[in-house]
N, C-alpha and C positions, 0 to 999 in steps of 0.2 A: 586389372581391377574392373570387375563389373558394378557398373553405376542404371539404376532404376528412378526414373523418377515418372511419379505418380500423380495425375490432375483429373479435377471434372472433366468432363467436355468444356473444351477452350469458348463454345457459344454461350458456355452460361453467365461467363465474366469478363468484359471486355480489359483488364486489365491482367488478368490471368495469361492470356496467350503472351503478352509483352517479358511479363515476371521469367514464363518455360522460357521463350526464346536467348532471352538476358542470359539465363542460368546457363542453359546449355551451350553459348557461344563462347561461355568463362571456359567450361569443362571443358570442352571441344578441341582445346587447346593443345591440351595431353592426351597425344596419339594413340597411348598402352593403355586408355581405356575402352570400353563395349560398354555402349549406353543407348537404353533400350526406354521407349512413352508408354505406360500403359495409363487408357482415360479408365477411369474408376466408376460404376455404376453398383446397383443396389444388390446388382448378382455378386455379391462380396465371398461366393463360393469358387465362381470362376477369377474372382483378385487372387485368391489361395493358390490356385492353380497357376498363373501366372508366374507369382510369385516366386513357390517351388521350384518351376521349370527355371525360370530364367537364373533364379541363385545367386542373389543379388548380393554384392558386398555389401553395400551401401544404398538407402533407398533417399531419396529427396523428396519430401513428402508436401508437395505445395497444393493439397487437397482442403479447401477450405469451406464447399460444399460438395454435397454428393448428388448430382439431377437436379442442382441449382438448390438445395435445401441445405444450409447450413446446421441443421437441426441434425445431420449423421455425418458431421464435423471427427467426433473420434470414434467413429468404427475402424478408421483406418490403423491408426495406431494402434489398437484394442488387436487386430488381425497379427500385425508386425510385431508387436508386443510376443502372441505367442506363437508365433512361429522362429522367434529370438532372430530377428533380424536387425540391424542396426538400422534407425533411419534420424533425418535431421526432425529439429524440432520438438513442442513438448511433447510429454506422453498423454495416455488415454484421460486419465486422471485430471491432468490439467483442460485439458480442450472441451472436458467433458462438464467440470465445473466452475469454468472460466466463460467459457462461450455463451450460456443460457444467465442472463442479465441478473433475471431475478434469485439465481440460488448464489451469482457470487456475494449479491447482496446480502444475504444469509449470512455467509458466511463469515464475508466482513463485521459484520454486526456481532456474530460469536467472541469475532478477533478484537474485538476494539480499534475496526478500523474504519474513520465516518465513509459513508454514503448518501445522497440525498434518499429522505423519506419515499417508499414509495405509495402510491396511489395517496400524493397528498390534493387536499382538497382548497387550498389555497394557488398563488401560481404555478403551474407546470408542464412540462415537456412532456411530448408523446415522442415515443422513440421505441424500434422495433427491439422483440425479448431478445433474437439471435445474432443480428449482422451488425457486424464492426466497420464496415466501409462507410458507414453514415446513412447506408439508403432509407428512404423514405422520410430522411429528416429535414426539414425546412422551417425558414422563417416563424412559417406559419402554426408550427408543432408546441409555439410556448403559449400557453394561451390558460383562463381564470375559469372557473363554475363548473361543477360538477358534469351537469348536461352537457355542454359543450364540449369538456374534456371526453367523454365518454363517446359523443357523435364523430366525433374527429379517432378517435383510435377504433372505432368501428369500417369507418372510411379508408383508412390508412390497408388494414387487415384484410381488406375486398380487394382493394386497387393491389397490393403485395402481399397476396397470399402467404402470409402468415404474422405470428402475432406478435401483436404491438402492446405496451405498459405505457402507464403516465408514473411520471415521479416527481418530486419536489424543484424547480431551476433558481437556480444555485446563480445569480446575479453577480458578475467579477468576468475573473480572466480566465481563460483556458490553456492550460499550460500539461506539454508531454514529456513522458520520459521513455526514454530508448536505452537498452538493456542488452547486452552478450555476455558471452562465455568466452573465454580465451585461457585457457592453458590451465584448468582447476582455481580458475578464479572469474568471478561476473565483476562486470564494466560496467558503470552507469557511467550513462555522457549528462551533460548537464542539460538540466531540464529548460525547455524553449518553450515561450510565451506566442500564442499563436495570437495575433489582431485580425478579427476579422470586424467589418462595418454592419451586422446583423445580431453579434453580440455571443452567435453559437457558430460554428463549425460545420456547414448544411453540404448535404450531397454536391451538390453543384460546387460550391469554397472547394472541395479536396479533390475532385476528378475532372472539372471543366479548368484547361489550358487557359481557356482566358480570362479568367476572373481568379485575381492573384490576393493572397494574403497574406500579412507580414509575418517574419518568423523572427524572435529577438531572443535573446538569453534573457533567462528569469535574474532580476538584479535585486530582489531579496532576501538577503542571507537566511535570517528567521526563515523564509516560507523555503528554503531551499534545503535546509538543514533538515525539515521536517518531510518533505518530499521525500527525500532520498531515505529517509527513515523507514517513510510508508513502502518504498519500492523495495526494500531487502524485506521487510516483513511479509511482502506478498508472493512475492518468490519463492521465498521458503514455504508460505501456507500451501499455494499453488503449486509447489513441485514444478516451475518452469526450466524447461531444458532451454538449451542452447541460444537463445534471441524472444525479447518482446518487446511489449509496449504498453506505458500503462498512462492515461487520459486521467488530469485533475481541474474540477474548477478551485478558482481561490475568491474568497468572499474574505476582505479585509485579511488577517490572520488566522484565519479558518481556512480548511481544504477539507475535499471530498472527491475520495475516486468515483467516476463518472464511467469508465472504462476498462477492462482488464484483457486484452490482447495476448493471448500465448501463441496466435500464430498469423503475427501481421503480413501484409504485404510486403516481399522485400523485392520491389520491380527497380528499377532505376531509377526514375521521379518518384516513386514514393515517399511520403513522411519520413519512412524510416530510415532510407538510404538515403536523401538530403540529409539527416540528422548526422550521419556516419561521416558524409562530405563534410560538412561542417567542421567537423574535430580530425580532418585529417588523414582519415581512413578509407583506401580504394574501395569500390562494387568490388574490383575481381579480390582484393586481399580478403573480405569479409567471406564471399563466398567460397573458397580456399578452407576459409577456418570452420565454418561450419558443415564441408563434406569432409574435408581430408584433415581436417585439425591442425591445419598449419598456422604456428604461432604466426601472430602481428605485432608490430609496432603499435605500440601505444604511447600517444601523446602524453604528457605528464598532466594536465588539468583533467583528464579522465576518472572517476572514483572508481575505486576499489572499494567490492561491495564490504569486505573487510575493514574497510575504515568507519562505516558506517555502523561505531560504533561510539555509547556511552562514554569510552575513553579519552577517542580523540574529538566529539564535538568538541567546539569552543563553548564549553561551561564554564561560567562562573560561577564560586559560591561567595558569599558577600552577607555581611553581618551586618548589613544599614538597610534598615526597612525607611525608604521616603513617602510621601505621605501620595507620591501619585501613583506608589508599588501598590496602596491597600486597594481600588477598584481593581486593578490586576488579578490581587490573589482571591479577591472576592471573587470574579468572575472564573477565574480556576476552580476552587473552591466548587461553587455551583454547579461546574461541569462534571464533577465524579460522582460518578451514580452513588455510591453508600450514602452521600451527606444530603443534608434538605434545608429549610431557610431557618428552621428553628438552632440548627447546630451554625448559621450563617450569622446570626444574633450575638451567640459567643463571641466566634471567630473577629468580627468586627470590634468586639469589646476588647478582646485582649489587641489588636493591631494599633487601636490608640494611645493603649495603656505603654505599649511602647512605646510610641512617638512620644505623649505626653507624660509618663510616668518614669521611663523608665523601667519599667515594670518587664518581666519575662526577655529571654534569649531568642534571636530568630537568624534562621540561616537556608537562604534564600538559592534555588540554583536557576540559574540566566542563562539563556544564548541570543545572544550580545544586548537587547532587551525586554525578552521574552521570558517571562516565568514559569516554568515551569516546572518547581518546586517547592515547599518549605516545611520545613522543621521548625516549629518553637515547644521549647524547654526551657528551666529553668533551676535552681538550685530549690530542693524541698527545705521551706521555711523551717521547718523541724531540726536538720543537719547541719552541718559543717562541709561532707564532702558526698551527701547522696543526690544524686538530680533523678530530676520526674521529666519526661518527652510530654509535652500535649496531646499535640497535632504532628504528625508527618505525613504528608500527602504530594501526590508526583502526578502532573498530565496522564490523565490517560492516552494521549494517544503517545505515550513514552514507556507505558509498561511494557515489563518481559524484556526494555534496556539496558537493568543494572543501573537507572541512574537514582533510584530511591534507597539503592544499597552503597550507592557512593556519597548520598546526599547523608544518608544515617554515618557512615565510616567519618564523615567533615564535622558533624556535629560531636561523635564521639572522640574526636582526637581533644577539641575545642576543650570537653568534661575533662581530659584527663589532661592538658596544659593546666587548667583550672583545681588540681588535684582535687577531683571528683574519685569518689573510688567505686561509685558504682550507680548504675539509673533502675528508674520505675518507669512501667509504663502498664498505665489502667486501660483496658479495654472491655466490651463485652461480647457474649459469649450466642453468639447469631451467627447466622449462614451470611449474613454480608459481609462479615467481620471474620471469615475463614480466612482469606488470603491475606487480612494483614496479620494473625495469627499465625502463619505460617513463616511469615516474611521476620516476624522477631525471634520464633523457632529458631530459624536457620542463622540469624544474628546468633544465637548465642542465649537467647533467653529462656528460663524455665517457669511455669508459673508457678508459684508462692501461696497464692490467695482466691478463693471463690468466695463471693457473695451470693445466695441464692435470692432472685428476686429482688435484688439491688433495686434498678431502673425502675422495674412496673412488674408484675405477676411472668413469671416462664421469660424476665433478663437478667439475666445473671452477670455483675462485675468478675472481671478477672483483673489480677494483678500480677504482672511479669516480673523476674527483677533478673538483672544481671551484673557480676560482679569484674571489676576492669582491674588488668592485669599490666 
C-alpha cells in the first residue's frame, strides 16, 4: 500500500512538524507500506504531477496552510478530489466554507444555527477571518467603541498578514466538541468545558506548555443536549468527513458556535487527541481508523451521532403550565422570528387564563427544564367534539428535529382520548407563514376556508381542518 502524506513547509507551523512525525512513526509500523512527504506549494501543477507518479493509495492530507496562508486551505482536496484519489479528511467543500469565518457565519444564519453578531458595535473580539489555532488572539482582542475596535484589527492585519473581523463576545464558558467517523457512523465525545483565568482561549492558553488550563466535562444536561444537537446539524450542513471540532461559547442557556474546524490539529498534545485520551481511545488506534479504517473500540458514554435524535432526547410532554413556565415560554416565544410583542400580548393572556381560569389546553415539551415547545388548543365553544390548535411553536434552534411533529402527534392523541373528531387550525396566508403551512400539509390538513383581507388589505385568513380517524 502506497501511503502519501501532504504538508506546508514544516517552517510555517511549529506544531505541524510534531503532528507529520506523530503520524508517520504510527504508519511506520507496517513494514508492506511505501510512504512518500511531499511539501505542497502554490505550484499545485507540479502537486498533479507528484501525485500521478507516485499513485497514491491513500493520501494524508495534514495541509492546513499553503506558504503559511491558510486562505488555500482546500486547493488540496479540490486537486485529489479530481484526480479521485482517496485522501483523510473533509473535502473541498467543507474546508472551503468552514475555514473562512465570516461565510460559515452565513451560513449558520441560513441554518438557524446562533453565532455571535458580527461587526457588533457594543463589546467585542477581534479574532482573525482564517486561522483556527487561535493566532493573533489575546487578552487584549475583547475590547468596546467603534474606533478602538477598528484600530486594533487594523494592527492585528499589519503584524499577521492577513485579515482580521470583530464580532459580538459572547461573556460564559467556552466549551468544545470533538467528532469522528468509525465504521459508517460519527462519534461525538462529550463536550469539555475549557477554564481559562482571561475568560477566552488566547494563542498563548493553547500552544505555550507552560501556562496550563483546566479541561472539565460540560455538567449541564440542558446545554449538552443542545450541543450535541448543533454538532449533527453542522456536520451534515458542512459535509464533514472523517474528524472535527466545533468551539461554543455558553451565556446562561444560550450557545453560540464561535468555531467550526473541519481540519483540526491531530498532533499528540493537541486539543483533540487529549479529548480522544480522555474517553479512552489510543493516538495510534485513531490514526488507524482514519487511514486504513480500522474499527475501534468504543467506550459506551460516546454519542452516536444517530442518537441525536428527536426521539431519544429526554423529552418531556406535560400538561401543567406553572406559573414560573410563563417567562420561559414568553422568552421562547420572542425568540422565533414570525412572532413580535403584539402576538406576545395575546400569548400572555391566554397563559394566565390558564392558571387562573381554567380556560384553554396547553402541552408543553421539556428537556429536563428547558422549553422548548407548546401547543395550546382547545375544544371549539361551538362543538361537542371539534378542537381548534392556537398556537404551536418549537425552538428554533430545534427545527428540522421532528420535535414539533411529535409535540402536534402528543396533542392529537390528547383530542382523540378526549373524543375530538376532528381540529381547526386558522392561519394566515404570508411568506412567514409558509413553513408552518407546510408543516400542517404534511400533518394531514387541507385547507377548507380563505378570507380575503381578513387581518388588513393583501392578509388573508386560511382555515385548515382535519378529520381524526
Amino acid at each position: 500500500m502506497r501511503i502519501l502524506i501532504l504538508t506546508d513547509d514544516l517552517k510555517y507551523d511549529f506544531d505541524l512538524k510534531n503532528q507529520f512525525e506523530e503520524i508517520k512513526n504510527v504508519i511506520s509500523k507496517n513494514k508492506k507500506l511505501i510512504i512518500k512527504h511531499v511539501v505542497v506549494s502554490l505550484n499545485l501543477n507540479k502537486l498533479k504531477k507528484d501525485i500521478l507518479k507516485f499513485k497514491p493509495d491513500k493520501v494524508i492530507n495534514l495541509v492546513e496552510t499553503i506558504e503559511g496562508k491558510m486562505e488555500y486551505i482546500s486547493l488540496v482536496p479540490k486537486i485529489l478530489e479530481e484526480l479521485k484519489v482517496s485522501f483523510t479528511g473533509s473535502g473541498s467543500f467543507s474546508l472551503e466554507n468552514s475555514t473562512n469565518k465570516l461565510l460559515y457565519k452565513k451560513l449558520c444564519n441560513l441554518n438557524n444555527i446562533p453565532v455571535p453578531i458580527t461587526n457588533n458595535l457594543s463589546k467585542s473580539i477581534v479574532k482573525s477571518v482564517f486561522e483556527h489555532g487561535s493566532l493573533g488572539l489575546e487578552s487584549g482582542n475583547v475590547l468596546t467603541g467603534e474606533r478602538v475596535i477598528y484600530l486594533k484589527t487594523k494592527e492585528l492585519e499589519e503584524k499577521y498578514n492577513t485579515k482580521f473581523f470583530s464580532e459580538e463576545f459572547i461573556e460564559g464558558k467556552e466549551v468544545n466538541v470533538t467528532f469522528f467517523h468509525n465504521k459508517n457512523e460519527w462519534k461525538i465525545l462529550s463536550p469539555v468545558e475549557l477554564e481559562v483565568n482571561n475568560d477566552i482561549l488566547t494563542f498563548e492558553n493553547k500552544w505555550n506548555d507552560d501556562i496550563q488550563y483546566n479541561r472539565k466535562n460540560l455538567d449541564d444536561k440542558n446545554i449538552e443536549f443542545k450541543i450535541l444537537f448543533y454538532t449533527k446539524k453542522i456536520i451534515e450542513l458542512f459535509n464533514i468527513k472523517d474528524y472535527g471540532r466545533i468551539d461554543f461559547r455558553i451565556n446562561n442557556d444560550k450557545i453560540y458556535i464561535i468555531d467550526i474546524n473541519t481540519n483540526p490539529c491531530i498532533s499528540i498534545n493537541s486539543g483533540f487527541v487529549n479529548t480522544l485520551k480522555e474517553n479512552s481511545i489510543s493516538y495510534e488506534d485513531f490514526i488507524n481508523l482514519i487511514i486504513f479504517d480500522q474499527e475501534i473500540y468504543i467506550p459506551t458514554n460516546i454519542k452516536d451521532i444517530k442518537t441525536i435524535q428527536h426521539n431519544d432526547l429526554q423529552i418531556n410532554y406535560v400538561n401543567e403550565l406553572k406559573k414560573e413556565d410563563i417567562i420561559k415560554i414568553e422568552e421562547l416565544f420572542l425568540s422565533i422570528k414570525n412572532f413580535d410583542k403584539n402576538d406576545l400580548i395575546i400569548i400572555n393572556e391566554i397563559l394566565y387564563d390558564i392558571i387562573e381560569k381554567n380556560d384553554y389546553k396547553i402541552k408543553i415539551a421539556k428537556i429536563y427544564d428547558k422549553i422548548i415547545g407548546v401547543c395550546i388548543y382547545d375544544r371549539n365553544p361551538m362543538s361537542d367534539n371539534v378542537y381548534e390548535i392556537y398556537w404551536i411553536f418549537v425552538d428554533d434552534n430545534y427545527s428540522s428535529s421532528g420535535i414539533g411533529k411529535k409535540l402536534y402527534f402528543e396533542v392529537e392523541k390528547e383530542i382523540i382520548k378526549n373524543c375530538g373528531k376532528s381540529i381547526l387550525i386558522e392561519t394566515e396566508l404570508h411568506v412567514n407563514y409558509k413553513k408552518a403551512i407546510n408543516f400542517y400539509q404534511k400533518l394531514g390538513y387541507t385547507n377548507i376556508l380563505e378570507n380575503k383581507d381578513f387581518y388588513k388589505e393583501n392578509q388573508n385568513r386560511l382555515i385548515y381542518f382535519k378529520e381524526l380517524k
